[in-house]
CHARMM-style PDB file with segment names, atoms N, HN, CA, C and O in Angstrom:
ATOM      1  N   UNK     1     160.997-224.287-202.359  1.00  0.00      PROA
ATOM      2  CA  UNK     1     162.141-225.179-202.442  1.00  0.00      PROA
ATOM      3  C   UNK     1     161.691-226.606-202.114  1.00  0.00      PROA
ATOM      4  O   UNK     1     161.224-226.869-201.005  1.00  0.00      PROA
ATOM      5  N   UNK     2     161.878-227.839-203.398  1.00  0.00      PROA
ATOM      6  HN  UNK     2     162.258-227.626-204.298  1.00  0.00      PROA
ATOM      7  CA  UNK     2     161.658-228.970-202.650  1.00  0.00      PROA
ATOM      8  C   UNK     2     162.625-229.676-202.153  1.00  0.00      PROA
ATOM      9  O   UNK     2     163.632-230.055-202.752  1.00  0.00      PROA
ATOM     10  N   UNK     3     162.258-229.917-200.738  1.00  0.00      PROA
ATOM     11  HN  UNK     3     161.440-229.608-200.251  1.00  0.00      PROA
ATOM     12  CA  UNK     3     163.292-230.771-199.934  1.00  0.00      PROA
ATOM     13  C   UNK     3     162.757-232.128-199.401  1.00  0.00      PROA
ATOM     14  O   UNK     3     163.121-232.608-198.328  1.00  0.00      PROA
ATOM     15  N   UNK     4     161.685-232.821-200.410  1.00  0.00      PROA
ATOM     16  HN  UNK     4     161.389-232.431-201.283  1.00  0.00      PROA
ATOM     17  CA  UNK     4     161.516-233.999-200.378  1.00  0.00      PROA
ATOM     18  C   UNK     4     161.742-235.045-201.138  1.00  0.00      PROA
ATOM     19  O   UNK     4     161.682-235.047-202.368  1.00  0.00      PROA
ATOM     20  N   UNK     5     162.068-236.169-200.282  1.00  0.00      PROA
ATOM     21  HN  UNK     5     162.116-236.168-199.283  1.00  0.00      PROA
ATOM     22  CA  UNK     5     163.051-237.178-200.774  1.00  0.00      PROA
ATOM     23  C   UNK     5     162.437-237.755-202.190  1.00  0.00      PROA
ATOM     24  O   UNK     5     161.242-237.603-202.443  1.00  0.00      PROA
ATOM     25  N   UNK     6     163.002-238.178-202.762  1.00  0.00      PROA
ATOM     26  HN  UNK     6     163.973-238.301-202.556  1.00  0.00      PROA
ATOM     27  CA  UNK     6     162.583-238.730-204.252  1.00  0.00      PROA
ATOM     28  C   UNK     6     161.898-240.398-203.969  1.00  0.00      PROA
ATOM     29  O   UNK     6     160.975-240.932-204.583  1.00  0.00      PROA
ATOM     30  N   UNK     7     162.698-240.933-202.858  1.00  0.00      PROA
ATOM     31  HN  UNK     7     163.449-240.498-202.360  1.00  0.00      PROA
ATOM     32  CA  UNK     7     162.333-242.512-202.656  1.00  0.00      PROA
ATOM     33  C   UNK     7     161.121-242.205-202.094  1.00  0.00      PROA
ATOM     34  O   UNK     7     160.997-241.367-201.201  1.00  0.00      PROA
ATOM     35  N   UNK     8     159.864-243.090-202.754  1.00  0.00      PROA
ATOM     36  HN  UNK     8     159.965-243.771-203.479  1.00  0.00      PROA
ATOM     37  CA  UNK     8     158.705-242.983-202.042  1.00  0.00      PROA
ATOM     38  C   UNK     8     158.527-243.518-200.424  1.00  0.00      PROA
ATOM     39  O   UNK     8     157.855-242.905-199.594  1.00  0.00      PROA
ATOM     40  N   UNK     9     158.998-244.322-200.250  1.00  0.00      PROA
ATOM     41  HN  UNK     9     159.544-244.820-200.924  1.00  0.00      PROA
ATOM     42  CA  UNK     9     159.000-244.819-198.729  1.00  0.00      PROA
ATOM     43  C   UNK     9     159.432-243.688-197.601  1.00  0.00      PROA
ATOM     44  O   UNK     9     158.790-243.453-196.578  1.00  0.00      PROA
ATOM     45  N   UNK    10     160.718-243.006-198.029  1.00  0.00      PROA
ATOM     46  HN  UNK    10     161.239-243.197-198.861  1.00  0.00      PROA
ATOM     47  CA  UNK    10     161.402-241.937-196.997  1.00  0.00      PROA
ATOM     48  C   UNK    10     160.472-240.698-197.411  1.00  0.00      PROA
ATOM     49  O   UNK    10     160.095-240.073-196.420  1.00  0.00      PROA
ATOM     50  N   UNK    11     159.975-240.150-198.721  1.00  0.00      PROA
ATOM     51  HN  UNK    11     160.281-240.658-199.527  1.00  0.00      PROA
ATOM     52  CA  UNK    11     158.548-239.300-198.272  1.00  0.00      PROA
ATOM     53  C   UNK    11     157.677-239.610-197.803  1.00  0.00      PROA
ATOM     54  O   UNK    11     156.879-238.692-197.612  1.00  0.00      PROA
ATOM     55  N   UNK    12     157.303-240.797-197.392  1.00  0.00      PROA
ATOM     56  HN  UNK    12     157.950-241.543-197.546  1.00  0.00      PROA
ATOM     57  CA  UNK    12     156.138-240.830-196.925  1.00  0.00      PROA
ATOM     58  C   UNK    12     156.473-240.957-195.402  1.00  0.00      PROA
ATOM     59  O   UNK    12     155.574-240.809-194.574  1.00  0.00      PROA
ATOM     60  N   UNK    13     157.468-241.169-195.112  1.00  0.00      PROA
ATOM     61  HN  UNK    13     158.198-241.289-195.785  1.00  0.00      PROA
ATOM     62  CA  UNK    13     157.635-240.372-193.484  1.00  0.00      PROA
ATOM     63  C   UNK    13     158.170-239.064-193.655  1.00  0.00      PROA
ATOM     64  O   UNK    13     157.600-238.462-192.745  1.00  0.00      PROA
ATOM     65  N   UNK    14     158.834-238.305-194.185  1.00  0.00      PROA
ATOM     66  HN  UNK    14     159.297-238.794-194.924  1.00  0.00      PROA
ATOM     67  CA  UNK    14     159.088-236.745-194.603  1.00  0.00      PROA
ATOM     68  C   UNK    14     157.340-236.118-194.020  1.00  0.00      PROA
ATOM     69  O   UNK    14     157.130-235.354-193.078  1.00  0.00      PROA
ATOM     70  N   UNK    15     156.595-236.578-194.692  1.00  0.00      PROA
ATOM     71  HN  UNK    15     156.766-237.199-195.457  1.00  0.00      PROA
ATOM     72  CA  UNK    15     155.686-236.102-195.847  1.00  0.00      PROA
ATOM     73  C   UNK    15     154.646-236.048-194.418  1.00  0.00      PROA
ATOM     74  O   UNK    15     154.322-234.903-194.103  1.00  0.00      PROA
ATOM     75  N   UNK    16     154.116-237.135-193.561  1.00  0.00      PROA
ATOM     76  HN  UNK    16     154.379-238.065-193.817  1.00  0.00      PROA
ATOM     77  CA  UNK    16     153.659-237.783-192.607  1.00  0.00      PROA
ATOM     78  C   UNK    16     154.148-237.010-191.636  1.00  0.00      PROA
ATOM     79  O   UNK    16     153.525-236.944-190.576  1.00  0.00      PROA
ATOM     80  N   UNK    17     155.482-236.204-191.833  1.00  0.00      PROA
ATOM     81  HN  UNK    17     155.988-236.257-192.693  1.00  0.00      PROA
ATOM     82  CA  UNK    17     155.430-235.962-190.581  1.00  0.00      PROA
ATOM     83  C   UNK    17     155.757-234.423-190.719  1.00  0.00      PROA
ATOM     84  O   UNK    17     156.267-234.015-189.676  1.00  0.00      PROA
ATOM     85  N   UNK    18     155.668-233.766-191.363  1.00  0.00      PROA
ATOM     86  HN  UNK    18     155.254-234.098-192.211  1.00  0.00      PROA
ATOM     87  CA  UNK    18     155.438-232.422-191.855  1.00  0.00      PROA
ATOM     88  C   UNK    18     153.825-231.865-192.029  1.00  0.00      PROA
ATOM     89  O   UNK    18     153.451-230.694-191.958  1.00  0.00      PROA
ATOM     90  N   UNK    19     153.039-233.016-192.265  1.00  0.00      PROA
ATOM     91  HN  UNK    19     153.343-233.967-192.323  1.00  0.00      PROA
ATOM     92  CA  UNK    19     151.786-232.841-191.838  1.00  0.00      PROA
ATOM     93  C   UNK    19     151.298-233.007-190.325  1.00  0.00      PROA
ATOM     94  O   UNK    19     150.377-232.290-189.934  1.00  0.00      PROA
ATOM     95  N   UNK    20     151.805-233.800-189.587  1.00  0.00      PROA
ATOM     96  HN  UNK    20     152.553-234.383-189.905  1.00  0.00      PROA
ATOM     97  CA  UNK    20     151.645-234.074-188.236  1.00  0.00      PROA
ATOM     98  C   UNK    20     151.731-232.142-187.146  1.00  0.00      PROA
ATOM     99  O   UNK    20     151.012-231.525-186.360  1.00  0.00      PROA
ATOM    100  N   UNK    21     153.640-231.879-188.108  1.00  0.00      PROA
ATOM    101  HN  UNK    21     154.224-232.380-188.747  1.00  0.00      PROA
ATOM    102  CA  UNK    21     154.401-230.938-187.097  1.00  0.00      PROA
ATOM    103  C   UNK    21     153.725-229.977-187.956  1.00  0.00      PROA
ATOM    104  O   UNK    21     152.591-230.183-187.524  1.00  0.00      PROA
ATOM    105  N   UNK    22     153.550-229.008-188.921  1.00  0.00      PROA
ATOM    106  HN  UNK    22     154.471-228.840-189.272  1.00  0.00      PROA
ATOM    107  CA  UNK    22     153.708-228.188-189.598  1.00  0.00      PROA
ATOM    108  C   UNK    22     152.405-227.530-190.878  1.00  0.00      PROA
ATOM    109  O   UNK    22     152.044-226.382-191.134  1.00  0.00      PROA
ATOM    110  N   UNK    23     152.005-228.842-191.426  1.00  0.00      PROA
ATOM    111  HN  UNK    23     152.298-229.775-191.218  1.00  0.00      PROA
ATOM    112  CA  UNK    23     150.921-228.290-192.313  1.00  0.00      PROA
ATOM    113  C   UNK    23     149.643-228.593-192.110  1.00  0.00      PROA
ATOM    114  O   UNK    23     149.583-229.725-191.631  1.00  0.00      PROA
ATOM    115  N   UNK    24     148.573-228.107-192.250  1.00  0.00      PROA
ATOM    116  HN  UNK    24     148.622-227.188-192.640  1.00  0.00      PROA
ATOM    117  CA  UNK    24     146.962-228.179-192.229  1.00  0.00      PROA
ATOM    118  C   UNK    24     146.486-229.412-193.039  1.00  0.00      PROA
ATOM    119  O   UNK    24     145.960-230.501-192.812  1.00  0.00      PROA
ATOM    120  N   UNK    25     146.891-228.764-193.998  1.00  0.00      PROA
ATOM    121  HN  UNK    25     147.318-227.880-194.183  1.00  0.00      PROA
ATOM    122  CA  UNK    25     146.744-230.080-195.278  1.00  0.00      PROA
ATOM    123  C   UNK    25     147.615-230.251-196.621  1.00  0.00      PROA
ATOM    124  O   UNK    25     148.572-229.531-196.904  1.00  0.00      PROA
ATOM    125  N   UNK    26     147.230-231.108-197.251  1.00  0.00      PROA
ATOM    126  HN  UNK    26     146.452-231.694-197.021  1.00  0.00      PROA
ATOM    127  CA  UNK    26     148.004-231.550-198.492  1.00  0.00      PROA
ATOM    128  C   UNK    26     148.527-230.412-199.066  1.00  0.00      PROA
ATOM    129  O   UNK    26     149.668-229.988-199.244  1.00  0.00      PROA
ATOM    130  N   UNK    27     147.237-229.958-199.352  1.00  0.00      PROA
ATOM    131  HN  UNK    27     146.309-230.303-199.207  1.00  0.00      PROA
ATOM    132  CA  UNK    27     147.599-228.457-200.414  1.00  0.00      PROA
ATOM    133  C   UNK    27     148.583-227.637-199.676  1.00  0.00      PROA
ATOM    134  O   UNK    27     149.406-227.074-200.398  1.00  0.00      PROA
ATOM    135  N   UNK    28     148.715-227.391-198.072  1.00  0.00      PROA
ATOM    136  HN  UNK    28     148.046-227.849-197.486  1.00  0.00      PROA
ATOM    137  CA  UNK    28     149.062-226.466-197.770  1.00  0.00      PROA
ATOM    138  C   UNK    28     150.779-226.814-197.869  1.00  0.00      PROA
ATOM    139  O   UNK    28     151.675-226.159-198.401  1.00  0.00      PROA
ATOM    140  N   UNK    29     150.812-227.844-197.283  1.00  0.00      PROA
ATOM    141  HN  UNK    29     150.084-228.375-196.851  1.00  0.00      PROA
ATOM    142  CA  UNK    29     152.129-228.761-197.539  1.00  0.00      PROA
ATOM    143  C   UNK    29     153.016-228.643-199.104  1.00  0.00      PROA
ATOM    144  O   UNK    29     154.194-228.362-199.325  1.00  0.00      PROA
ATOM    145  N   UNK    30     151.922-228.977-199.995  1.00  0.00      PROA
ATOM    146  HN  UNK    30     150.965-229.204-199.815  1.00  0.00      PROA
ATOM    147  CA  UNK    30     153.129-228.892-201.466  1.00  0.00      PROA
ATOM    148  C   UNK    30     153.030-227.185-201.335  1.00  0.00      PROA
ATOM    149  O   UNK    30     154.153-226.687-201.418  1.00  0.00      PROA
ATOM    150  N   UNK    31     152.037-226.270-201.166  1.00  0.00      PROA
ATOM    151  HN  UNK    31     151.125-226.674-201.099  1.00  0.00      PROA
ATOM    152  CA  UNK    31     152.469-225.129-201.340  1.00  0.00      PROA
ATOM    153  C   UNK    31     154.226-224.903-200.866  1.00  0.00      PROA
ATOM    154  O   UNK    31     155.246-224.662-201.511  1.00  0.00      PROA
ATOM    155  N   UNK    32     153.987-225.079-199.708  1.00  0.00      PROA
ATOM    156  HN  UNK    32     153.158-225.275-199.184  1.00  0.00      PROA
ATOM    157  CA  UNK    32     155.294-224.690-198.294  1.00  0.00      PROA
ATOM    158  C   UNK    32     156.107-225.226-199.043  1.00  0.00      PROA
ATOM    159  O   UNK    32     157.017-224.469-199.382  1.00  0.00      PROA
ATOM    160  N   UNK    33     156.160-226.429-199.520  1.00  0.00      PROA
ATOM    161  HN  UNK    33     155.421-227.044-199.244  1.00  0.00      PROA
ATOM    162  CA  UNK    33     157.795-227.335-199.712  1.00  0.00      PROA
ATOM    163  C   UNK    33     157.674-226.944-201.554  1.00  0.00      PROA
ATOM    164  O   UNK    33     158.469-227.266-202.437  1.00  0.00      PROA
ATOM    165  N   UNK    34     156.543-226.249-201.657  1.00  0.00      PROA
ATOM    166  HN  UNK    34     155.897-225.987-200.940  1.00  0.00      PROA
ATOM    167  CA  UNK    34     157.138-225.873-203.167  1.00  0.00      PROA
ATOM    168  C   UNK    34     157.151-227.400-204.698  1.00  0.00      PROA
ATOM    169  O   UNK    34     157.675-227.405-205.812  1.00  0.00      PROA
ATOM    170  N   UNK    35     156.335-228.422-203.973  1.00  0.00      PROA
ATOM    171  HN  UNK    35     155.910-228.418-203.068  1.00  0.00      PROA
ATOM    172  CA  UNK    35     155.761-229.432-205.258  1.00  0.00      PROA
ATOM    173  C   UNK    35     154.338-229.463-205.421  1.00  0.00      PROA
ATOM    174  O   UNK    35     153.610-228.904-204.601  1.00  0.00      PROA
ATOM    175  N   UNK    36     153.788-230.205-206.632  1.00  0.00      PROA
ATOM    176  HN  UNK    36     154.380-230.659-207.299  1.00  0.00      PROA
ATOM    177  CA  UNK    36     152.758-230.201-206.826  1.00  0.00      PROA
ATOM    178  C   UNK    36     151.972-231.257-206.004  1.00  0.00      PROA
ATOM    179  O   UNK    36     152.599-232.312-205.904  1.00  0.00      PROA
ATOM    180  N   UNK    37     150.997-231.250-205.509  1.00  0.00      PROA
ATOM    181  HN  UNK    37     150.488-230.393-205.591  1.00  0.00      PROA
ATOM    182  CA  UNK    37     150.470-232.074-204.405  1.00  0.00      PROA
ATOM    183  C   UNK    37     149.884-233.355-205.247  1.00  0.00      PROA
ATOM    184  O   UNK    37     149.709-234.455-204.721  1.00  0.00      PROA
ATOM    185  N   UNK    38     149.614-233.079-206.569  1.00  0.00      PROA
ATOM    186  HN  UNK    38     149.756-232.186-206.996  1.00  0.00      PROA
ATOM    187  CA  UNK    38     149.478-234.720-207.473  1.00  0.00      PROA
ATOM    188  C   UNK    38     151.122-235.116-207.807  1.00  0.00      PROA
ATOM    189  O   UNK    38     151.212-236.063-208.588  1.00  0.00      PROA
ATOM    190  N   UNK    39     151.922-234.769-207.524  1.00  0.00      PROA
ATOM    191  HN  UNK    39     151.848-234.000-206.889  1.00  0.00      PROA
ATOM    192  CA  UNK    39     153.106-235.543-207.683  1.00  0.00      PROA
ATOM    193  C   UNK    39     153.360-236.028-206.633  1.00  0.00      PROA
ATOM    194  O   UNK    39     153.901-237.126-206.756  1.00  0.00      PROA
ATOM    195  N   UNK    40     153.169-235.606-205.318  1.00  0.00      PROA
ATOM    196  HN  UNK    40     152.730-234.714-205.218  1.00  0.00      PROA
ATOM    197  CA  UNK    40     152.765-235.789-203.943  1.00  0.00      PROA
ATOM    198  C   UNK    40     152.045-237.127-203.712  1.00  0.00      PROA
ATOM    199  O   UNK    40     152.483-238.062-203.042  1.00  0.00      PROA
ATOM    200  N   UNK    41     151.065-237.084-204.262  1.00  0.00      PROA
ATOM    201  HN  UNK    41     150.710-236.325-204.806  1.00  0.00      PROA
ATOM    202  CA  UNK    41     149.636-238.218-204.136  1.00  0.00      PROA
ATOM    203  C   UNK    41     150.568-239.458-205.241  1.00  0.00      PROA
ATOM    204  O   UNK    41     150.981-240.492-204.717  1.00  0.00      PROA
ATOM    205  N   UNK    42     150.813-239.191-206.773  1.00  0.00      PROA
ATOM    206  HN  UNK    42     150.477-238.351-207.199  1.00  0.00      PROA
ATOM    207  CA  UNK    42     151.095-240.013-207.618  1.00  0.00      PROA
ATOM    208  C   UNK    42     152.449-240.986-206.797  1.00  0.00      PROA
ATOM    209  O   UNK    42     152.404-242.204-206.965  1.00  0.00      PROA
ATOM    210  N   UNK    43     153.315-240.547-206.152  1.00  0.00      PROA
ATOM    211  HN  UNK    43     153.352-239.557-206.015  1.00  0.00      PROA
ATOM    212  CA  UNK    43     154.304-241.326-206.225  1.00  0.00      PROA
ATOM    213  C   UNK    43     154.318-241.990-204.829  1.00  0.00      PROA
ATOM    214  O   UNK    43     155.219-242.771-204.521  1.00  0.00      PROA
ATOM    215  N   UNK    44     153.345-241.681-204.017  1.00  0.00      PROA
ATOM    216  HN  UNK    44     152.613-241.047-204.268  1.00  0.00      PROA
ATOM    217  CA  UNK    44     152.770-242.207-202.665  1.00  0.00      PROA
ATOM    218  C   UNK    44     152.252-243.180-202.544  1.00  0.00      PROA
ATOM    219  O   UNK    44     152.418-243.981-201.624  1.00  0.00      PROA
ATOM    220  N   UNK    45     151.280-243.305-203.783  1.00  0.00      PROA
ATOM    221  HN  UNK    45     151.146-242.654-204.530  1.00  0.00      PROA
ATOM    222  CA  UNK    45     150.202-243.898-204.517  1.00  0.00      PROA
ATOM    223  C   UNK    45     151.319-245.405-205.159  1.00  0.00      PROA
ATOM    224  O   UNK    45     151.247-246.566-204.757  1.00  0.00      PROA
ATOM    225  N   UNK    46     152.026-244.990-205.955  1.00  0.00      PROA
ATOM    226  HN  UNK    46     152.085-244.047-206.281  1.00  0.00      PROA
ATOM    227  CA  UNK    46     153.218-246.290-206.284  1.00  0.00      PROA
ATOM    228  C   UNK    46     153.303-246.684-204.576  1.00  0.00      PROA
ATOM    229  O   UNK    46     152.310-245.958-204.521  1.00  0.00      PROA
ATOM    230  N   UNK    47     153.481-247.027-203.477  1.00  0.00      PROA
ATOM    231  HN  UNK    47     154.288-247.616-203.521  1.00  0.00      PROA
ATOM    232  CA  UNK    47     153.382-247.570-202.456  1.00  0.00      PROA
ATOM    233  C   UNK    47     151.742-247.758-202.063  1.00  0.00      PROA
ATOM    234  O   UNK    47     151.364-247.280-200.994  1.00  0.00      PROA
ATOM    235  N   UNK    48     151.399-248.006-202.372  1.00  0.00      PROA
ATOM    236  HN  UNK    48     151.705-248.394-203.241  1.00  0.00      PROA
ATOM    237  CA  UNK    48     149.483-247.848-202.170  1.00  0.00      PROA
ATOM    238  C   UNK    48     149.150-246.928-200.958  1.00  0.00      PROA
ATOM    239  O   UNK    48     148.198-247.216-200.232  1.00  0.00      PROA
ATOM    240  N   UNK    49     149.735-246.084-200.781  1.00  0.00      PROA
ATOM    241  HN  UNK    49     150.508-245.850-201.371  1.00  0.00      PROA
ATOM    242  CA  UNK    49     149.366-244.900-199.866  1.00  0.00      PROA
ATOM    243  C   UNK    49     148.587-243.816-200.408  1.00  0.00      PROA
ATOM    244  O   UNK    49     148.866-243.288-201.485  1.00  0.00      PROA
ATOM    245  N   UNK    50     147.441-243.411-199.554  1.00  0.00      PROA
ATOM    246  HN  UNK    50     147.215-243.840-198.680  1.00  0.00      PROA
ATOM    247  CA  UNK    50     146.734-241.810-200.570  1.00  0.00      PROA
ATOM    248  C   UNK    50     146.559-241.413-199.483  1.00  0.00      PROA
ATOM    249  O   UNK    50     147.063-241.912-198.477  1.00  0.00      PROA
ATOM    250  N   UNK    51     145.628-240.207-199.518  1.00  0.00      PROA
ATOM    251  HN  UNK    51     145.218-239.801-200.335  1.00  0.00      PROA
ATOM    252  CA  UNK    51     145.696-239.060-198.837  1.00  0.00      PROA
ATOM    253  C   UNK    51     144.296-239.394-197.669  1.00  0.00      PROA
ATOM    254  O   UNK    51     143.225-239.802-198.119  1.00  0.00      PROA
ATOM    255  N   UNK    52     144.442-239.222-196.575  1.00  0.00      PROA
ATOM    256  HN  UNK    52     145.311-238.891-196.209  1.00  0.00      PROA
ATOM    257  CA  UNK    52     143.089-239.121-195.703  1.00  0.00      PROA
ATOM    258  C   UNK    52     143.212-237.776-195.125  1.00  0.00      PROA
ATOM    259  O   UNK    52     143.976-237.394-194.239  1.00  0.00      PROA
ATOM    260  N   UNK    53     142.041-236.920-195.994  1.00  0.00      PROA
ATOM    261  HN  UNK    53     141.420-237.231-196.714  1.00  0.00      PROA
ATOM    262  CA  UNK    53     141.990-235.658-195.712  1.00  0.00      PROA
ATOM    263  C   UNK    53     141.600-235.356-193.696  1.00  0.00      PROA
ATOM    264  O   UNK    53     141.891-234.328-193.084  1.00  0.00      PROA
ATOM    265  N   UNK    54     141.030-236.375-193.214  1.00  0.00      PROA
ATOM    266  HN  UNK    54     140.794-237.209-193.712  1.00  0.00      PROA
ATOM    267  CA  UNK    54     140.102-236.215-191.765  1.00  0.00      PROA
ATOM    268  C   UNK    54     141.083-236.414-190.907  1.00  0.00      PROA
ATOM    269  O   UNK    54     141.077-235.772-189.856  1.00  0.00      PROA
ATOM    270  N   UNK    55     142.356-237.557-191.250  1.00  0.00      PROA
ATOM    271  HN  UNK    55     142.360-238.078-192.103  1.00  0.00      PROA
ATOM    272  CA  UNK    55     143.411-237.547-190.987  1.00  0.00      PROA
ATOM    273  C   UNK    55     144.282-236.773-190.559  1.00  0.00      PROA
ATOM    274  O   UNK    55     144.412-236.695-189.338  1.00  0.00      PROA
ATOM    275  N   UNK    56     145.022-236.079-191.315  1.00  0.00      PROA
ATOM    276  HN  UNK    56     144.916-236.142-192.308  1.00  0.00      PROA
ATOM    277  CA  UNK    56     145.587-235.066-192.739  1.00  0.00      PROA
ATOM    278  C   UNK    56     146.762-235.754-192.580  1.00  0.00      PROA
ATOM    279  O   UNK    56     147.677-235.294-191.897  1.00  0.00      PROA
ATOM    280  N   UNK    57     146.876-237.525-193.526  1.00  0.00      PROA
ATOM    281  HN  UNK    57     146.133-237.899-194.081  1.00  0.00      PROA
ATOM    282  CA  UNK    57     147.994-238.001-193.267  1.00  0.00      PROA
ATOM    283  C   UNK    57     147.958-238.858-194.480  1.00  0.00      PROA
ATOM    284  O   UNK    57     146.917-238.735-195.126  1.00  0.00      PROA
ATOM    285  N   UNK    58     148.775-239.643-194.924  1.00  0.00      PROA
ATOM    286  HN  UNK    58     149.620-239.743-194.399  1.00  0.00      PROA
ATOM    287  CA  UNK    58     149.020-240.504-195.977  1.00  0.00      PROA
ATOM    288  C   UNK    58     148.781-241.804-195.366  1.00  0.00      PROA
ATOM    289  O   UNK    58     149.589-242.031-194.466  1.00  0.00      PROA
ATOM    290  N   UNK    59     147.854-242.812-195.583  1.00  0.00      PROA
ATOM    291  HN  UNK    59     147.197-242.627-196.314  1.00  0.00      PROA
ATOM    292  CA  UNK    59     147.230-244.059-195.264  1.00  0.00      PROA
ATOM    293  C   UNK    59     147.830-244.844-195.982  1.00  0.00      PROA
ATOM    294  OT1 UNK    59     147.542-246.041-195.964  1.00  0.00      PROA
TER     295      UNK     59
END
């Protein structure tokens, strides 16, 4: 089920902080919430945010 927000700004605290509380990593994250993790990256990315895997957070 996806229950993340469509506005890129409010996923990327959704998103930030579901990785913080809840997921390992990217992949494991779109698995759980049920999107694809390049639609994930692509519309993050429209805010110049990507992925820091060492992180496991959106930069």
């Amino acid at each position: 089920m996806n229950t993340l927000p469509n506005d890129p700004v409010m996923m990327l605290s959704v998103v930030n902080t579901l990785l913080r509380d809840r997921y390992s990593s990217l992949e494991d994250l779109a698995k759980g919430e049920g999107v694809d993790p390049a639609v994930i990256s692509q519309r993050l990315g429209m805010i110049d945010y990507s992925y820091n895997r060492e992180s496991n957070q959106f930069k």
